[in-house]
C-alpha positions as CSV (number, residue, x, y, z in Angstrom):
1,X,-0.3,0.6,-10.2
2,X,-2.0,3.7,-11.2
3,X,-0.1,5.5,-9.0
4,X,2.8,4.4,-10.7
5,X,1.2,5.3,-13.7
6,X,0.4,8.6,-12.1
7,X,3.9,9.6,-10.6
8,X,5.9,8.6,-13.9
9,X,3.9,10.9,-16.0
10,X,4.2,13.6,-13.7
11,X,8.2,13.1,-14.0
12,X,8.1,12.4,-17.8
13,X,5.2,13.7,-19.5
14,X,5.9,15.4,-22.6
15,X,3.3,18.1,-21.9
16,X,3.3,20.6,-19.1
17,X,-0.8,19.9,-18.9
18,X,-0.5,16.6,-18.8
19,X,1.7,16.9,-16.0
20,X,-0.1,19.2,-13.7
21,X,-3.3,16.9,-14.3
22,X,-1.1,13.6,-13.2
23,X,0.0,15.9,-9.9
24,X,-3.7,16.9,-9.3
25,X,-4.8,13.4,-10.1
26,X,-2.8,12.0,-7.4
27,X,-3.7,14.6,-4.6
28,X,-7.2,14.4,-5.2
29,X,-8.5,10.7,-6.1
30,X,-5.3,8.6,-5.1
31,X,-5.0,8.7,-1.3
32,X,-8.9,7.6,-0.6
33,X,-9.2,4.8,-2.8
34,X,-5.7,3.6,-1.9
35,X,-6.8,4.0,2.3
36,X,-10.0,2.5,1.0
37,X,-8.6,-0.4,-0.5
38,X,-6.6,-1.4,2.3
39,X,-8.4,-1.1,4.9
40,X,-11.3,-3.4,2.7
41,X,-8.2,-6.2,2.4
42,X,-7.6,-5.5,5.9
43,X,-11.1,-6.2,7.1
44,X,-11.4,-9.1,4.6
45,X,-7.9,-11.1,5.7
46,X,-9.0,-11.0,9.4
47,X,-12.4,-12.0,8.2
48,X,-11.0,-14.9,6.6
49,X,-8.1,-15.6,8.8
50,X,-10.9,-15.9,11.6
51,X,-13.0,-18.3,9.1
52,X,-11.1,-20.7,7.7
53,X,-8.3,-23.8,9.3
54,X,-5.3,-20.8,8.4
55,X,-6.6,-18.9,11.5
56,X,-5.9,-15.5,12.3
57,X,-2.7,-15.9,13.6
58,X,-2.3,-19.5,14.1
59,X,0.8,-19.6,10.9
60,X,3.8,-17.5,10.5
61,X,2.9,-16.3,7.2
62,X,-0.6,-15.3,7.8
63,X,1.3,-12.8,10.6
64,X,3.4,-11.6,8.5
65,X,0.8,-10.7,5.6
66,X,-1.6,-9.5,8.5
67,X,1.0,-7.0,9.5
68,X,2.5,-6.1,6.3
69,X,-1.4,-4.7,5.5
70,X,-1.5,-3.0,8.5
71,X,2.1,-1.3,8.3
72,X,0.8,0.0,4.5
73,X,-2.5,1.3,5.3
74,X,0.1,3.3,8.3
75,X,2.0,4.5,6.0
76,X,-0.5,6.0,3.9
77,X,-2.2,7.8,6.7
78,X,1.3,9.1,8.5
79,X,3.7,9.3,4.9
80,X,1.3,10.1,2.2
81,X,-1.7,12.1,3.0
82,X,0.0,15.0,4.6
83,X,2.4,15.4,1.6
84,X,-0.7,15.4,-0.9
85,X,-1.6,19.1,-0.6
86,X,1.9,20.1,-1.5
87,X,1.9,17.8,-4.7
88,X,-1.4,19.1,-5.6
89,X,-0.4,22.7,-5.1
90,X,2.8,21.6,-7.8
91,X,0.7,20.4,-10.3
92,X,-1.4,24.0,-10.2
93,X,2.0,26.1,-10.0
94,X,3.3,24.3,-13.0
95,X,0.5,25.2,-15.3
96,X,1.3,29.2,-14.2
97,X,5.2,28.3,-14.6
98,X,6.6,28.6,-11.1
99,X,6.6,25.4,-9.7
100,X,8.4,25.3,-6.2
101,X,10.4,22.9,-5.2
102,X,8.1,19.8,-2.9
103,X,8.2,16.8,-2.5
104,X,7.5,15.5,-5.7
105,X,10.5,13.5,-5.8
106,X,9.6,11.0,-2.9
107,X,6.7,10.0,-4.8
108,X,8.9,7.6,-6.8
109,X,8.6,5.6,-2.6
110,X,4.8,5.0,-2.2
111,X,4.0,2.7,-5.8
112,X,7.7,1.1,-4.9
113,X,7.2,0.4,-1.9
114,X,3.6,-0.8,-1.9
115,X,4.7,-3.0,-5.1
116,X,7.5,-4.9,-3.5
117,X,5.9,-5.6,0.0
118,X,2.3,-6.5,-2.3
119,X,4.3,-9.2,-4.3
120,X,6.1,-10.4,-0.9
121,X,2.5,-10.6,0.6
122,X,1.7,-12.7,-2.7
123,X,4.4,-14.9,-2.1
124,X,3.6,-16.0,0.9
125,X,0.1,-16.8,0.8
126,X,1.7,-18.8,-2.4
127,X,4.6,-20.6,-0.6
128,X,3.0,-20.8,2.9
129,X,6.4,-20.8,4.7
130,X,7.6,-21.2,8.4
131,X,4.8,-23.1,9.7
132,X,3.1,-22.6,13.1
133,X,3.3,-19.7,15.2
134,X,3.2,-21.7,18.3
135,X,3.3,-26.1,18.3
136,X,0.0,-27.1,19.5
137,X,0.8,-30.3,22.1
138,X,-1.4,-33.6,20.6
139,X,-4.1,-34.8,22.5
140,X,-2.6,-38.3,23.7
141,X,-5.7,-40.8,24.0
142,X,-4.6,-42.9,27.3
143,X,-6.5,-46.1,27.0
């Protein structure tokens, strides 16, 4: 969220300041906490997964929210760190006026992204749909 917070004040802000800080902001305190973050939910879901009757990957849902974690915390470490220099770099360049062009307008990808596939994530630990993984056979007592 504060990177959506972050990214829409660097497109709107009223002030050129304010803008460059919001660019600065998010190449220099966004990508660690969000790495951080994920990888702490990561460790925490298989920790849980492996602790309680869901299992690690003994439901389809709990897959699917396993992978969906890892497949973010991915894409921050292949999609969002290398472009952070370059969106740092814009915020300095607009407080001397000559911004160059980067790729500050994929930015609008990472908070959408992450926001629709954290509410699908939430949905399914909600919902708990599509049941086992694989159908255990029932121990059949013979007597």
């Amino acid at each position: 969220m504060i990177v959506a917070v972050l990214v829409l004040t660097g497109w709107f802000g009223a002030e050129v300041n304010v803008r460059s800080l919001a660019y600065r902001a998010l190449a220099e305190f966004v990508v660690r906490p969000m790495l951080g973050s994920g990888l702490a939910c990561l460790a925490t879901g298989v920790v849980l997964g492996v602790g309680t009757a869901w299992g690690l990957v003994r439901y389809w849902w709990v897959a699917v929210k396993l992978a969906l974690n890892l497949a973010l915390c991915i894409l921050i470490v292949v999609l969002l760190v290398p472009g952070m220099d370059a969106v740092g770099a814009y915020g300095e360049h607009l407080l001397t006026g000559t911004p160059s062009s980067t790729q500050v307008g994929r930015l609008f990808f990472p908070p959408a992204v992450s926001l629709s596939v954290l509410t699908f994530a939430t949905v399914l630990a909600v919902c708990k749909p599509w049941g086992r993984l694989r159908r255990s056979t029932a121990r059949r007592d013979d007597r």
